[in-house]
C-alpha positions as CSV (number, residue, x, y, z in Angstrom):
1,X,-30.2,-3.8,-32.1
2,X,-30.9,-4.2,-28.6
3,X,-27.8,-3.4,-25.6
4,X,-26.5,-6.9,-24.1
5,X,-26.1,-6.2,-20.7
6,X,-22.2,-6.8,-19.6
7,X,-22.2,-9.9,-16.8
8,X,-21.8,-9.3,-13.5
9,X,-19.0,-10.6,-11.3
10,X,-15.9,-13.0,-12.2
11,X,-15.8,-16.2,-14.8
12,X,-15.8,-19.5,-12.8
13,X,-12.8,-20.8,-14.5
14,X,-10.8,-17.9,-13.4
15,X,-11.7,-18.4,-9.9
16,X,-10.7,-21.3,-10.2
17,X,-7.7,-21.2,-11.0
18,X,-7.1,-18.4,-8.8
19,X,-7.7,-20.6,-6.1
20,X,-4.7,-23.4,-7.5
21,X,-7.8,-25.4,-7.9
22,X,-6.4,-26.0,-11.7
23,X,-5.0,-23.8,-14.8
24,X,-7.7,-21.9,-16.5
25,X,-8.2,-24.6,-19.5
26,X,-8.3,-27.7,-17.0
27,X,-10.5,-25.7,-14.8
28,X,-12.7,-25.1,-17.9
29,X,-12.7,-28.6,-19.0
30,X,-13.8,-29.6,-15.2
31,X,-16.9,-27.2,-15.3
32,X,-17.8,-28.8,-18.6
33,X,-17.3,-32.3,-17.4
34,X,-19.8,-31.8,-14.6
35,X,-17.3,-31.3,-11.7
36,X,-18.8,-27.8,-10.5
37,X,-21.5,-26.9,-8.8
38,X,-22.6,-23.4,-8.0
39,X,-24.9,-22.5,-4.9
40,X,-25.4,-26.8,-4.7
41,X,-26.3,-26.7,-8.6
42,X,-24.1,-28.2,-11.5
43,X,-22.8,-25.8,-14.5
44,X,-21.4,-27.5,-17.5
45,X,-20.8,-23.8,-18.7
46,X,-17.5,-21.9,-19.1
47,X,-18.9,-18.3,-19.7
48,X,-20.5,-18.8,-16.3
49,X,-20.4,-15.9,-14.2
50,X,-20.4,-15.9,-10.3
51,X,-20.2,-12.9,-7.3
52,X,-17.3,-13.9,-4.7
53,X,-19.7,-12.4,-2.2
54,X,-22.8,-14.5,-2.4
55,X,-22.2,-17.8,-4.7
56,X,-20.7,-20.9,-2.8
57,X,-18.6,-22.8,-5.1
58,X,-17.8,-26.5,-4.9
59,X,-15.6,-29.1,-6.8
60,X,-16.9,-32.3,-6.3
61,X,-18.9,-31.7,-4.0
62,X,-15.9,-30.1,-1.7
63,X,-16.1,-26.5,-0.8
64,X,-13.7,-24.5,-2.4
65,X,-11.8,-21.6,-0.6
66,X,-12.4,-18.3,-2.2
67,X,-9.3,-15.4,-2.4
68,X,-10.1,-12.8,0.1
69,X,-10.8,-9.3,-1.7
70,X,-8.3,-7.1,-1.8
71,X,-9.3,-4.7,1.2
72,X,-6.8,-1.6,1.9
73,X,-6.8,0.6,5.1
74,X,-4.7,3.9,5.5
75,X,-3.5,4.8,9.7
76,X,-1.7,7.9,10.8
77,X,1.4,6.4,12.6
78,X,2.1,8.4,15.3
79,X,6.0,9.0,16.5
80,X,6.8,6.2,18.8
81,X,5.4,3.7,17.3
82,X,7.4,1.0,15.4
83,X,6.2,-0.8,12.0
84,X,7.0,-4.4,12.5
85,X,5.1,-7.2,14.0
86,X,6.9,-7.9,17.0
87,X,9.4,-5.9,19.0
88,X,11.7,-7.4,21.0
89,X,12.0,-4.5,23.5
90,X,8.5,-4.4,24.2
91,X,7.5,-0.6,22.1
92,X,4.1,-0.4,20.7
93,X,3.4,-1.6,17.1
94,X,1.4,-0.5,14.6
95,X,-0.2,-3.6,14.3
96,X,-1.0,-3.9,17.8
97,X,-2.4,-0.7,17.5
98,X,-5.2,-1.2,14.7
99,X,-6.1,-4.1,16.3
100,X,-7.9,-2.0,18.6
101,X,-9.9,-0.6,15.4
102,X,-11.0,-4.5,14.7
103,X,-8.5,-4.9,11.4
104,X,-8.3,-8.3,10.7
105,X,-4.2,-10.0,9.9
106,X,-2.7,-7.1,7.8
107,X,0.6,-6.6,6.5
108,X,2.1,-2.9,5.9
109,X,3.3,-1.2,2.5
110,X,6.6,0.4,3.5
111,X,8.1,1.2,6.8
112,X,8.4,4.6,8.6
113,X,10.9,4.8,11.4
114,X,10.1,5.2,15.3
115,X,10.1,9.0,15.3
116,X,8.3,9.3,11.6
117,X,4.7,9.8,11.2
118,X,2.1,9.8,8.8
119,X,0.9,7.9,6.4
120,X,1.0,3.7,6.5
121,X,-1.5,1.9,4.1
122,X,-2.1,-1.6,5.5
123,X,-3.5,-4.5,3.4
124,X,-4.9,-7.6,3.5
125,X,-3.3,-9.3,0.8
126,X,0.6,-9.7,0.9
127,X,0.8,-9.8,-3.1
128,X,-0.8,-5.9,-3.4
129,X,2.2,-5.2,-0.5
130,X,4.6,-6.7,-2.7
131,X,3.5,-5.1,-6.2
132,X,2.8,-1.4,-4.5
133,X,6.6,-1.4,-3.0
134,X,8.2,-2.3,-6.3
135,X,10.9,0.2,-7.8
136,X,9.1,-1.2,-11.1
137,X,5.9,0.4,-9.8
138,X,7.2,4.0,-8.7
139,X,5.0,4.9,-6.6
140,X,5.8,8.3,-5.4
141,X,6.1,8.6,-1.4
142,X,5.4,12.5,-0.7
143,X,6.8,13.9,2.8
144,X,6.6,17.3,4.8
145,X,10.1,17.5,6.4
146,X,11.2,20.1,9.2
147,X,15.0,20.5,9.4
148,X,17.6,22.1,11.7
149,X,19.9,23.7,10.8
150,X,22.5,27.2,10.9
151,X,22.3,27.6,6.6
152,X,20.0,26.0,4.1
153,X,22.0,24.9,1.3
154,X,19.3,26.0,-0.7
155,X,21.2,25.3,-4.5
156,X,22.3,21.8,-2.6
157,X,18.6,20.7,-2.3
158,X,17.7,21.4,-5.8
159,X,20.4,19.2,-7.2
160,X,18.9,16.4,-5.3
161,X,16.7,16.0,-8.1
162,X,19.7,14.4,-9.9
163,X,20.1,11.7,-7.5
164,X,23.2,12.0,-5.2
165,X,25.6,9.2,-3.6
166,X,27.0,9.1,-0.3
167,X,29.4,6.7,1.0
168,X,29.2,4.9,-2.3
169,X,25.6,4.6,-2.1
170,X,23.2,5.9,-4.3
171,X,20.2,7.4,-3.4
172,X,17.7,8.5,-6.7
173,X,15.9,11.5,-7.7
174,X,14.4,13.8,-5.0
175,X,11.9,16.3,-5.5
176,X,12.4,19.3,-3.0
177,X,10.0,22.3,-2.4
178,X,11.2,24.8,0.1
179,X,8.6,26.2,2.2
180,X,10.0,29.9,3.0
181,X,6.9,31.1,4.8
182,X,7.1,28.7,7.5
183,X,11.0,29.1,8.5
184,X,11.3,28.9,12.5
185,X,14.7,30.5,13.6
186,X,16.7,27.9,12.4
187,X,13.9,25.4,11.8
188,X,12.4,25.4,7.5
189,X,10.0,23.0,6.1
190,X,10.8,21.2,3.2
191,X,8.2,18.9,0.7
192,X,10.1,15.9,-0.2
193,X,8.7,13.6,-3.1
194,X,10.6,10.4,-4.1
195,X,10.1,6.7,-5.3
196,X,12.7,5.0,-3.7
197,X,12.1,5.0,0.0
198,X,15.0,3.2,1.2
199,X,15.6,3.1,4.6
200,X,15.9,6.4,6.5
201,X,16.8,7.5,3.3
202,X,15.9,11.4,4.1
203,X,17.6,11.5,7.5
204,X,20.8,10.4,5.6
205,X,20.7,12.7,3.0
206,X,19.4,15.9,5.0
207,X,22.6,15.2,7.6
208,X,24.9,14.9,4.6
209,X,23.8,18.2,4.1
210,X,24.6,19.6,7.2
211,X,21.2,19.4,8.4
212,X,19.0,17.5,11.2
213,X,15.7,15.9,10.7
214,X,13.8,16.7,13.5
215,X,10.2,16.1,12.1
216,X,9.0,14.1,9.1
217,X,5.3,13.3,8.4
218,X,4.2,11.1,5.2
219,X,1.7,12.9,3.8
220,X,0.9,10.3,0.4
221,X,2.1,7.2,-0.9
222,X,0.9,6.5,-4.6
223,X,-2.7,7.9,-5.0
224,X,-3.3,7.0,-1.2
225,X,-3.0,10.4,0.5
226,X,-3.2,11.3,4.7
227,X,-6.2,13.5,4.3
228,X,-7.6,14.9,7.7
229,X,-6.4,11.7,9.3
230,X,-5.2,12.6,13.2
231,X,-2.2,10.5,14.8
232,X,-3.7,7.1,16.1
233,X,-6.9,7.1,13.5
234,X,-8.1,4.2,10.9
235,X,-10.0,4.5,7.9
236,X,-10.8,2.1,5.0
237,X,-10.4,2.5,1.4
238,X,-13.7,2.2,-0.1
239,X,-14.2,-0.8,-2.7
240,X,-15.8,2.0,-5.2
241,X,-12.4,3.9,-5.0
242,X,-10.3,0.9,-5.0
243,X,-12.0,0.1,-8.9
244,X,-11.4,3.7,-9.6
245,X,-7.6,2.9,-9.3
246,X,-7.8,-0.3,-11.0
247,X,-6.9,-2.4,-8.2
248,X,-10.0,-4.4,-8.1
């Protein structure tokens, strides 16, 4: 028996209704009625398959407006920088700074502060930012820390993988690797994994511990990792790896 060759691209109907052109059965009972055309030619058929890419689709005759693809860029946030759109007291923002890389409107998954760097993925589509900050989702956010401080309260750190609550706030599991070959006088590095990310959540919890924050770089966020990125540099997330991930 012969292979049958799998259809390429996305069913008409569920662009469609993708597009809040109609729900999937009234957008199959349009193609049928002779409502559709594809690249100027009618389809009366549902198992239709078109490529957002190259086909032009049109209901009655009028030109419908296809969902972006979902297009994800990763920037090393250099310290100084602030992640928000507009800043009142004139700073630099990281979206005035990948402009200058020719990004078109993005939006940012999760927030580091003025003096943290590393890793921001940016997106295109606000729905992806909304599903990858979840706490449903858990993505794992991975930092390298540096800390100040006279004593590392080394069994202190190890219990922060229990969660701990300060001020009557609770702050959740955190993942800590001590880094003893890279202790400065009183400066250590410390790998910090968590899920959370809630806002300057590390800083709190390092100075409840008697300790100062004097460095912290993102190095991953979910499967999205910093690589050999430099502070200030751009670089796209291939579509090929996006599929890999099963986000396209």
């Amino acid at each position: 028996m012969p292979e049958t060759t799998k259809p390429q691209g996305i069913r008409l109907a569920k662009i469609l209704a993708t597009c809040g052109v109609a729900s999937r059965r009234q957008a199959e009972v349009l193609i049928q009625t002779g409502h559709v055309a594809v690249n100027g030619r009618i389809t009366t058929e549902v198992t239709t398959f078109v490529d957002l890419d190259k086909d032009t689709i049109t209901v009655d005759r009028k030109p419908i407006t296809l969902p972006d693809r979902l297009r994800v860029w990763l920037y090393y946030k250099p310290v100084g920088v602030i992640t928000t759109h507009h800043d009142p007291e004139g700073r630099p923002t990281v979206f005035d700074e990948v402009k200058r890389h020719g990004l078109p409107h993005v939006v940012s998954i999760g927030r580091l502060d003025l003096n943290s760097e590393g890793l921001i993925i940016l997106t295109n589509q606000g729905s992806f930012a909304h599903y990858a900050e979840a706490p449903k989702t858990a993505w794992k956010r991975c930092y390298r820390v540096r800390v100040f401080g006279d004593n590392l309260p080394v069994d202190q750190l190890m219990r922060l993988q229990d969660g701990i609550t300060i001020d009557g706030y609770h702050y959740g599991s955190i993942d800590i690797d001590i880094d003893i070959n890279t202790r400065n006088g009183r400066n250590h590095w410390i790998m910090m994994t968590l899920t959370e990310g809630k806002n300057r959540e590390i800083r709190k919890v390092m100075n409840h511990l008697g300790l100062d924050v004097n460095r912290l770089i993102r190095l991953s966020y979910g499967a999205f990792e910093l690589g050999d990125l430099k502070p200030g540099m751009v670089k796209e997330v291939s579509a090929k790896q996006l599929k890999t991930l099963g986000l396209l």
